[in-house]
VMD Tcl script that draws the C-alpha trace (Angstrom):
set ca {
  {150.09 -68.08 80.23}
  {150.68 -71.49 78.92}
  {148.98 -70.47 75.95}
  {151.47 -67.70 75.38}
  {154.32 -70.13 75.92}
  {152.66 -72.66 73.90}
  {151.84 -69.91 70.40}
  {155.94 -68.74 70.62}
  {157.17 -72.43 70.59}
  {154.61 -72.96 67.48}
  {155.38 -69.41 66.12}
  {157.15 -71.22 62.85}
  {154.65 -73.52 62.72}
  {151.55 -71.34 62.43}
  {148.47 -70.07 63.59}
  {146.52 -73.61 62.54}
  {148.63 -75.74 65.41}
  {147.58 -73.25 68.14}
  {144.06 -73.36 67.20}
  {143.95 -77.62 67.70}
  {145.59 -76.85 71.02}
  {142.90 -74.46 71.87}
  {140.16 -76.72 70.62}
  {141.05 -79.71 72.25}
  {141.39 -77.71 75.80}
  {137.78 -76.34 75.08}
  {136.62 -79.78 74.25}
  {137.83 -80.99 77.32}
  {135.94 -78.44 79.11}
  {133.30 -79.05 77.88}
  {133.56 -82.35 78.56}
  {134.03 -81.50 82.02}
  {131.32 -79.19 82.42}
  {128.64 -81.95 80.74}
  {129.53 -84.37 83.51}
  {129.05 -81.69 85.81}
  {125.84 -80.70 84.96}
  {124.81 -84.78 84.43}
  {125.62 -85.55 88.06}
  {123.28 -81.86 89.32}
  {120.38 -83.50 86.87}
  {121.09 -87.00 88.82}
  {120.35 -85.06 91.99}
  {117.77 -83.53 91.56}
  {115.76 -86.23 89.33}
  {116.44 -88.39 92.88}
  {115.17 -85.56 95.14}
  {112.39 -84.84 93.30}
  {111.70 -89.32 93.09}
  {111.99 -88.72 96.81}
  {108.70 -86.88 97.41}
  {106.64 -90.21 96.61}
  {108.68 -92.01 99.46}
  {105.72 -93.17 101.97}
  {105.76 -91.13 104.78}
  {105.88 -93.06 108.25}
  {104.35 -91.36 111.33}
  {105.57 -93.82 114.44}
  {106.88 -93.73 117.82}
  {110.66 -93.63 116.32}
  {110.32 -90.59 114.81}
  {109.55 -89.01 111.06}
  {110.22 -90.95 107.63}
  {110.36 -89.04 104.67}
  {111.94 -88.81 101.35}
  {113.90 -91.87 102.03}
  {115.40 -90.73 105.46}
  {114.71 -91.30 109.23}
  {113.80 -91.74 111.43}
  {114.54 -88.76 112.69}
  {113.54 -88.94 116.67}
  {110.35 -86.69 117.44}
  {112.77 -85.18 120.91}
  {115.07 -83.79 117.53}
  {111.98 -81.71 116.56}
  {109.78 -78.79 117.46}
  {105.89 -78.53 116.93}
  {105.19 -77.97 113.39}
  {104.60 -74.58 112.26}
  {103.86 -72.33 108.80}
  {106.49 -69.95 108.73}
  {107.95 -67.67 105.79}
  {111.46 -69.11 105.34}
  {113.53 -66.83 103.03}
  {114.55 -69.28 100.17}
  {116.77 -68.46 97.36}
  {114.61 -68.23 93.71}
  {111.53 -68.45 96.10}
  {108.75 -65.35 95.84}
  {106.30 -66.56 98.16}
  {108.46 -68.28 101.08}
  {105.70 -69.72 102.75}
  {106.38 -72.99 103.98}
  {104.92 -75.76 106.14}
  {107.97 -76.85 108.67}
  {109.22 -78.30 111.62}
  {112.15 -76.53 113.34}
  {114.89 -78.65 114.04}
  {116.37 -79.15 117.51}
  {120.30 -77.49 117.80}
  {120.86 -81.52 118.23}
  {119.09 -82.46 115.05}
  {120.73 -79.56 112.66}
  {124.29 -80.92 113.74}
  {123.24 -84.08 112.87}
  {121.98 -83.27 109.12}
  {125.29 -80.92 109.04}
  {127.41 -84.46 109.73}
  {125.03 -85.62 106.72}
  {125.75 -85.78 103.13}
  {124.72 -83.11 100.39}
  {121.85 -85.68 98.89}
  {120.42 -86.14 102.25}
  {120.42 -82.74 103.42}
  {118.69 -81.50 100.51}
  {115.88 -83.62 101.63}
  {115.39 -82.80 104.97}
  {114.07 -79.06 103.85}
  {114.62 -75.80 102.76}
  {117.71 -73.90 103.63}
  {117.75 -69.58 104.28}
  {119.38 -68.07 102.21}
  {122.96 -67.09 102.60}
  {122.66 -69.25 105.80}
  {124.83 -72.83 106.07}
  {122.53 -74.60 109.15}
  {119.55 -76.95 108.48}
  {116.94 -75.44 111.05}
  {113.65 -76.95 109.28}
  {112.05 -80.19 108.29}
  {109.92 -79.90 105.59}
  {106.45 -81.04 105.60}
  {105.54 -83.53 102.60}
  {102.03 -82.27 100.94}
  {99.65 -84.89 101.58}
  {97.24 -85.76 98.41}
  {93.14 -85.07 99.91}
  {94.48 -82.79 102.70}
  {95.19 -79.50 103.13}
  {98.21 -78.32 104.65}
  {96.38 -76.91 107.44}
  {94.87 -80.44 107.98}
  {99.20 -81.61 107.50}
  {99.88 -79.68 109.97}
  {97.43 -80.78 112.43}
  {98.44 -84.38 111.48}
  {102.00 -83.77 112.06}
  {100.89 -81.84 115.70}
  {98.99 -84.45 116.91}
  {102.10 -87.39 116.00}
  {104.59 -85.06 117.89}
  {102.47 -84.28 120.69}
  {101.76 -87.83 121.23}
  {105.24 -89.12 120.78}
  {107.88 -86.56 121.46}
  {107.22 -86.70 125.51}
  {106.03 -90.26 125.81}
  {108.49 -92.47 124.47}
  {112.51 -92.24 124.97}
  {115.16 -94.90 122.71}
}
mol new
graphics top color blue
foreach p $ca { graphics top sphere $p radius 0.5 }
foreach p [lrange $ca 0 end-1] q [lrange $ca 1 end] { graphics top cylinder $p $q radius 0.2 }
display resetview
């Protein structure tokens, strides 16, 4: 529309003053839509940094990719369950459920630090998993073991 406007006030002037209107709105777009896509790469090059965070196993809870603890009472027994992920074939992944307690918590969190905690369903908005971090010389059924042994021996014995 204010293209329309804008052509009939330049109609005397020509078809060459419209067209610098036009570019410079498309080069502002542009513009706009390479800082966009900057600050997506800047996410992901930190959330994909995050995966050689040390892992810390202690009676606090889990820390991993740079957050935690998160208390072992916020978490279930770890598990290998198909979670339906968007782009994802196989779906296959190595989790712990999150506690109703824990998923409002990561909801209250911010979009960086949620997309660390795990994999989201699809077409679902809730947090219920913490994934696993693949552990270099074990397998994941050896993770998962690892991870079940930590939360058996600190989810019912100590309390903040």
């Amino acid at each position: 529309m204010v293209l329309i406007i804008t052509g009939i006030i330049l109609l005397d002037v020509g078809f060459w003053a419209l067209s610098i209107i036009l570019g410079g709105f498309l080069a502002v777009l542009g513009l706009l839509v390479g800082l966009f896509l900057l600050g997506v790469g800047q996410l992901w090059r930190e959330r994909i940094g995050s995966e050689d965070l040390p892992v810390r196993l202690d009676a606090f809870g889990v820390s991993l990719r740079g957050i935690g603890p998160i208390p072992w009472a916020d978490l279930r027994a770890p598990e290998r369950r198909y979670v339906p992920v968007k782009n994802d074939i196989g779906g296959r992944c190595t989790v712990m459920p999150l506690t109703q307690r824990a998923q409002a918590r990561v909801r209250t969190q911010t979009g960086d630090w949620q997309l660390r905690v795990g994999p989201r369903p699809y077409l679902r908005f809730d947090q219920p998993f913490l994934l696993l971090p693949g552990v270099q010389g074990l397998s994941e059924d050896e993770v998962v073991r690892l991870f079940h042994h930590a939360w058996s021996n600190f989810s019912t014995g100590y309390q903040r």
